[in-house]
C-alpha positions in Angstrom: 90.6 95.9 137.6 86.8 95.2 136.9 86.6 97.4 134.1 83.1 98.9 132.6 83.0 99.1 128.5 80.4 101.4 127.1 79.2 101.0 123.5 78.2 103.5 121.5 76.4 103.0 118.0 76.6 99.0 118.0 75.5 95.9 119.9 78.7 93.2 120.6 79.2 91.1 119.6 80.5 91.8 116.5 82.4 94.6 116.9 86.1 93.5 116.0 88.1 97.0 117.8 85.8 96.0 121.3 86.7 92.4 120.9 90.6 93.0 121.0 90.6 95.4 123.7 88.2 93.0 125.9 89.7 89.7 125.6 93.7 91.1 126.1 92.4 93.1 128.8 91.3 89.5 130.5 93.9 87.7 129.2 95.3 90.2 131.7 93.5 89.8 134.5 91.3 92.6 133.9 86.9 91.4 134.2 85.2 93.5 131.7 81.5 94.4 132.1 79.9 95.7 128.8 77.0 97.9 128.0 75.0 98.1 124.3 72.6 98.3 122.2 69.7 95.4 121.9 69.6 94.6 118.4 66.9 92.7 117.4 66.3 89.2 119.8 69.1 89.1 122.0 69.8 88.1 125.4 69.3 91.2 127.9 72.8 89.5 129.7 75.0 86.8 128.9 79.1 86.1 129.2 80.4 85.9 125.7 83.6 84.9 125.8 84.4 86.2 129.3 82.8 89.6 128.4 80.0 90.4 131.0 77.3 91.8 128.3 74.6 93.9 129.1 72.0 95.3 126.1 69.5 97.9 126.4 66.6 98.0 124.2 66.7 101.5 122.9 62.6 101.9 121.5 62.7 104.3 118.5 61.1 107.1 120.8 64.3 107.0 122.5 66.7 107.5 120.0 64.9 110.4 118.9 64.0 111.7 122.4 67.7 112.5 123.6 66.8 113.3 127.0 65.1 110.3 127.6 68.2 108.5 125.8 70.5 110.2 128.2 68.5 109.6 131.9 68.1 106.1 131.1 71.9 105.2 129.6 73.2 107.1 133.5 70.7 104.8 134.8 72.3 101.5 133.2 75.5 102.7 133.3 75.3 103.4 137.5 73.5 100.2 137.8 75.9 97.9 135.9 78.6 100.1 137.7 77.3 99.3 141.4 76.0 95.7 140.7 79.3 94.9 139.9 81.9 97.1 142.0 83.7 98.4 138.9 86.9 100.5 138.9 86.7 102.2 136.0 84.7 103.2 132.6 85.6 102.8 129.3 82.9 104.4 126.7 84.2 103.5 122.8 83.3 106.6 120.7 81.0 110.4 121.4 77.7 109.5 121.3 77.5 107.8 124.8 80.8 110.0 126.5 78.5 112.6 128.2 76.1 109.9 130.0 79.4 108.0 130.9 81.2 110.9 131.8 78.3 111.9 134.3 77.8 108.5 135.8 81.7 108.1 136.1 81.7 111.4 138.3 79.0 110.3 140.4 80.5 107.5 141.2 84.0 108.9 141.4 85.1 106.6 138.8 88.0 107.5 136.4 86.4 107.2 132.7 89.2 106.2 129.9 87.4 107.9 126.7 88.0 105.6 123.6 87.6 107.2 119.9 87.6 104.9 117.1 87.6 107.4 114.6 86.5 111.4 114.4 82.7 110.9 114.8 81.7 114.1 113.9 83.6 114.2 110.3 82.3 110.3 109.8 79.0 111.2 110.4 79.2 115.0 108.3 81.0 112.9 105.3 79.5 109.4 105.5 76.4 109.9 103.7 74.6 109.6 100.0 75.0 112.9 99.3 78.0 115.7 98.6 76.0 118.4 100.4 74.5 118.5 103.6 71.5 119.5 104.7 71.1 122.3 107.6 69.8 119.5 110.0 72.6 117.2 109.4 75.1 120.3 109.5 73.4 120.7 113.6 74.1 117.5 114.2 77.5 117.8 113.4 78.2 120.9 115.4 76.3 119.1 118.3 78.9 116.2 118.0 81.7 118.3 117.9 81.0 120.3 120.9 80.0 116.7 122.6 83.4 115.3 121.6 85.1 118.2 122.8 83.2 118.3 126.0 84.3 114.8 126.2 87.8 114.7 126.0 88.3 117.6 128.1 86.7 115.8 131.2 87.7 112.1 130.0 91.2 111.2 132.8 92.6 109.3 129.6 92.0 108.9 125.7 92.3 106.3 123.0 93.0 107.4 119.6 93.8 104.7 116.5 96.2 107.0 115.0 99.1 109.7 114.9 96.8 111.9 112.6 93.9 111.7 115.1 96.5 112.8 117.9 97.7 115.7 116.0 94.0 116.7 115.5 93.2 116.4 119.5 96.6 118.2 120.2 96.2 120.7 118.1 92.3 121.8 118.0 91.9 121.4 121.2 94.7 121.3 123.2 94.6 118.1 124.8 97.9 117.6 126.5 100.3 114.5 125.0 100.6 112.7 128.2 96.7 112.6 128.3 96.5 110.2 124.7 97.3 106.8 124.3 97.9 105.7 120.5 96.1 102.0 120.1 95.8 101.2 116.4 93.6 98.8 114.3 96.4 96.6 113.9 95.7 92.7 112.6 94.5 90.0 115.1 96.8 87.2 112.9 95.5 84.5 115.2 92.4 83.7 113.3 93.4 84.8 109.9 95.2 81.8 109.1 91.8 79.4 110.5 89.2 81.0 108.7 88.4 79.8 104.9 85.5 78.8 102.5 87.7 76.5 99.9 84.0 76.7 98.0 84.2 80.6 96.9 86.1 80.9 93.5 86.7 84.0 91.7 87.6 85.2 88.0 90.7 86.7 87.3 92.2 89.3 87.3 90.0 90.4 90.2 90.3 93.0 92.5 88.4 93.2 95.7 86.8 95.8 98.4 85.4 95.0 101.6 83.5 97.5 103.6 80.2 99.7 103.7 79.8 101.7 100.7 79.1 105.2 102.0 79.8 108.1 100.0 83.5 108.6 101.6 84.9 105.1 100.7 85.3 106.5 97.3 83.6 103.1 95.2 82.6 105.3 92.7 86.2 106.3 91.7 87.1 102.4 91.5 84.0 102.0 89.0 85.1 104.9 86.9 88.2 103.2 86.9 87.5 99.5 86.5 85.6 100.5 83.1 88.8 102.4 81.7 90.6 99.5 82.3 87.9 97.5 80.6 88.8 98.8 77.7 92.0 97.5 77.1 91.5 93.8 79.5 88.8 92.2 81.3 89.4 92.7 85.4 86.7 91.8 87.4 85.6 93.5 91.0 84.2 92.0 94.2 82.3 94.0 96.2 82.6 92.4 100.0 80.0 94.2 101.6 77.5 96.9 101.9 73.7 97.1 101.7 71.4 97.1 99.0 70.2 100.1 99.9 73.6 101.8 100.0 73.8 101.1 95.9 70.3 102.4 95.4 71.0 106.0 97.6 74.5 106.3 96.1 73.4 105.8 92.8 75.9 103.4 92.3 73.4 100.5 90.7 73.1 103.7 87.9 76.5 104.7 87.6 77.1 100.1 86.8 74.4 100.0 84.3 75.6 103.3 82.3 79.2 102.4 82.4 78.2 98.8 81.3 80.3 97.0 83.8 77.3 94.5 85.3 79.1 91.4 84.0 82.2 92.9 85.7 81.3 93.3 89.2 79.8 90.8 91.9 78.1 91.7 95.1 78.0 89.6 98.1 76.0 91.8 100.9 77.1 91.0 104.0 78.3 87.7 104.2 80.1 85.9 107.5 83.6 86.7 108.6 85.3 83.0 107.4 83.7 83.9 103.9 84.8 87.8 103.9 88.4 86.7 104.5 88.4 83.9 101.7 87.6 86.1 99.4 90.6 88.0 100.0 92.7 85.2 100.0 91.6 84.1 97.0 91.7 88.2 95.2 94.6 89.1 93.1 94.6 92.6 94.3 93.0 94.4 97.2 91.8 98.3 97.4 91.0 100.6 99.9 89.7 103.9 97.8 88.7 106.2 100.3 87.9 110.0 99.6 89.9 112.7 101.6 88.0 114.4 104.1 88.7 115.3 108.2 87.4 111.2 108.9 89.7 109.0 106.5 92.7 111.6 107.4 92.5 109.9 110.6 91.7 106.8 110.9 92.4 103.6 109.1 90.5 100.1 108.9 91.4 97.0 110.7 91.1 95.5 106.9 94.0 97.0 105.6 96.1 95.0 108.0 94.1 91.5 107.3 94.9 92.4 103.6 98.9 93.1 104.6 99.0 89.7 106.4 97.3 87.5 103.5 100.4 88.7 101.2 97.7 91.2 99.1 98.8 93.9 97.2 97.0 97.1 98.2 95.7 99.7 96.2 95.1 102.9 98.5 94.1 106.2 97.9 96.6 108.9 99.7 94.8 109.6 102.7 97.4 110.4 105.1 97.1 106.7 107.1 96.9 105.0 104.5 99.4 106.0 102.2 102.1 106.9 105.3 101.6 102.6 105.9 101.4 101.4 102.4 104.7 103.6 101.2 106.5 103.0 104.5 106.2 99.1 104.0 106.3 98.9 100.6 102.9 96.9 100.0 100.9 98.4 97.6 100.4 101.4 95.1 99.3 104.5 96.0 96.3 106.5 93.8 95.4 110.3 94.5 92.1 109.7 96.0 88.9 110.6 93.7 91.6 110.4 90.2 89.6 107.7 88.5 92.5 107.8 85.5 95.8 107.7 88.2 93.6 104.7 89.9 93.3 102.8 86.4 96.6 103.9 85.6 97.9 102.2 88.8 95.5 98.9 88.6 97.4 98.5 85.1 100.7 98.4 86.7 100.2 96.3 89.2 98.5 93.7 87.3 101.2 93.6 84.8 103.5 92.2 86.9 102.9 89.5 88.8 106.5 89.5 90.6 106.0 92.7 91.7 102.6 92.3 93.2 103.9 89.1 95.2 106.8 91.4 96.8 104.1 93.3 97.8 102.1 90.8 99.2 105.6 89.5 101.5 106.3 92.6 102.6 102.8 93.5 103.5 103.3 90.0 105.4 106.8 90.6 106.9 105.5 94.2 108.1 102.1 93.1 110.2 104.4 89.8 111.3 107.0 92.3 112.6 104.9 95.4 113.6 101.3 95.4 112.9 100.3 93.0 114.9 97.7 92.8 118.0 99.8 90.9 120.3 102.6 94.1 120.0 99.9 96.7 119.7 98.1 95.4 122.5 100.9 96.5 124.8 100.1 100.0 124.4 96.7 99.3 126.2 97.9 97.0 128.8 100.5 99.7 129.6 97.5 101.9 130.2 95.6 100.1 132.3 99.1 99.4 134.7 99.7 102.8 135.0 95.4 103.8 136.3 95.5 100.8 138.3 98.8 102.1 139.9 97.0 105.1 139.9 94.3 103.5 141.9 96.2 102.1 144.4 98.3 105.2 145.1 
């Protein structure tokens, strides 16, 4: 099937969720034709890696004028469509569902609608502050009644996770048969490649990797790392995040009072190779999200990269990430935002290294046996089987 992706909040590449899907969807036979954002100086079109990509360059004026936004991404999306005889669209996430869902029934097209997470909680709980203001609050009911909208007329939806089926089941009805599970699971292909034998890091270390909005729960870990400090010196590696991030989340402030400058390295944004070397060099990996209606339903691709380079995971227990790291036995589990059960449980892990290496093999054995791409993947080619029967029928 020539098959057209649609790209919501992000140019490709990088985006590692898009990548998967796109190349075992032509490893397949499948052509994929992809729409985005223009970030910055790239090509309006070029092939990477057998993905057809297509960028718009979205002014500011447009991103702000929503009408504008909306006539011209029906526009691309029917022209890209036509140009290239596609059989179907796939739009990753709500913010451009409606305009694909309009061009798709123009052009008579089923439209498979893909969520990567619940965008409406992610955007209500991801930023610098606790309480949100009235226009952010709009914005959220807007997105709600856009996802809604969305997977009603959507022929087929993607979800990353039993808690996000549960949530489409049961607040808005969408029948089972109508959702396909595909998680985040590991791509252990390149982990094993990648490496930068020049990175070395103190120990005992413990390390996050990720944005640092308000939900991912950082300033637990630093409340934390400096009641450990007390008693030992553990040092944490922030993988990650903007400088700006620190600054809104006060989190520079919260360092400098709790006197943990010398304790805590920040890299920014750094390459992929270099991300993953620092995990294989950590002693300890966490994943300290806050509970809200987002992190109860989704869960990182990172979590698996850490399973699979035989790390011990501390997690918060958010539903996903708890129900994988108790069902594997891979890691300790803190209750998220407990800055004294997350020190408590940083303690025990670090006193025994035996116990955190049976972690780190069964984290291994589980991702080698189950959370894998190459068995996840199956789920989405079984998908795309069963429209192009469809098709044909």
């Amino acid at each position: 099937m020539k098959i057209l992706m649609v790209l919501s909040d992000n140019t490709y590449p990088p985006d590692i969720r898009v990548g998967k899907e796109a190349n075992s969807l032509i490893k397949n036979g499948h052509s994929i034709h992809l729409i985005c954002r223009n970030e910055g100086n790239q090509k309006i079109q070029e092939n990477v890696s057998g993905v057809n990509v297509n960028r718009i360059n979205m002014r500011q004026e447009f991103l702000i004028d929503h009408v504008t936004l909306f006539i011209l991404l029906v526009r691309q999306i029917l022209k890209v469509a036509r140009k290239n005889n596609v059989d179907i669209l796939h739009v990753h996430d709500v913010p451009m569902a409606p305009s694909t869902i309009l061009a798709g029934k123009v052009l008579g097209k089923k439209i498979v609608l893909d969520l990567h997470e619940n965008y409406p909680a992610m955007i209500g709980y991801a930023g610098p502050v606790k309480k949100k203001s009235f226009g952010i609050r709009m914005v959220v009911k807007v997105l709600e009644m856009m996802e809604r909208f969305s997977c009603r007329m959507a022929d087929h939806i993607i979800v990353v996770e039993k808690e996000a089926k549960d949530r489409l089941q049961e607040e808005m009805g969408i029948p089972e048969n109508k959702i396909t599970i595909v998680s985040n699971h590991a791509d252990i292909t390149k982990l094993d490649e990648v490496g930068n034998e020049d990175i070395h890091l103190k120990q005992p270390n413990i390390v996050y990797s990720g944005g640092l909005s308000l939900h991912r729960g950082m300033d637990t870990v630093l409340e934390a790392l400096e009641i450990v400090n007390q008693d030992r010196e553990v040092y944490l590696y922030i993988i990650g995040g903007k400088e700006r991030e620190i600054q809104v989340l006060g989190l520079d402030k919260q360092m400098k009072e709790l006197k943990l400058e010398d304790k805590i390295e920040m890299t920014g944004w750094i390459s992929f190779s270099d991300s993953i070397s620092y995990v294989k060099k950590s002693d300890v990996c966490i994943i300290p999200h806050h509970s809200n209606p987002h992190t109860e339903s989704t869960i990182p691709h990172k979590i698996f990269q850490f399973m699979y380079l035989r790390k011990p995971i501390l997690v918060s227990d958010v539903g996903p990430l708890k129900r994988v790291v108790d069902g594997t036995n891979s890691g300790l589990v803190f209750k998220a935002g407990d800055a004294i059960d997350l020190a408590q449980k940083i303690n025990k892990i670090l006193n025994s290294k035996e116990q955190w290496e049976a972690m780190g093999d069964n984290g291994r054995k589980a991702v080698q046996e189950r959370y894998n791409w190459n068995m996840e993947s199956r789920k989405l080619i079984s998908l795309y089987d069963n429209l192009e029967k469809q098709q044909k029928s």
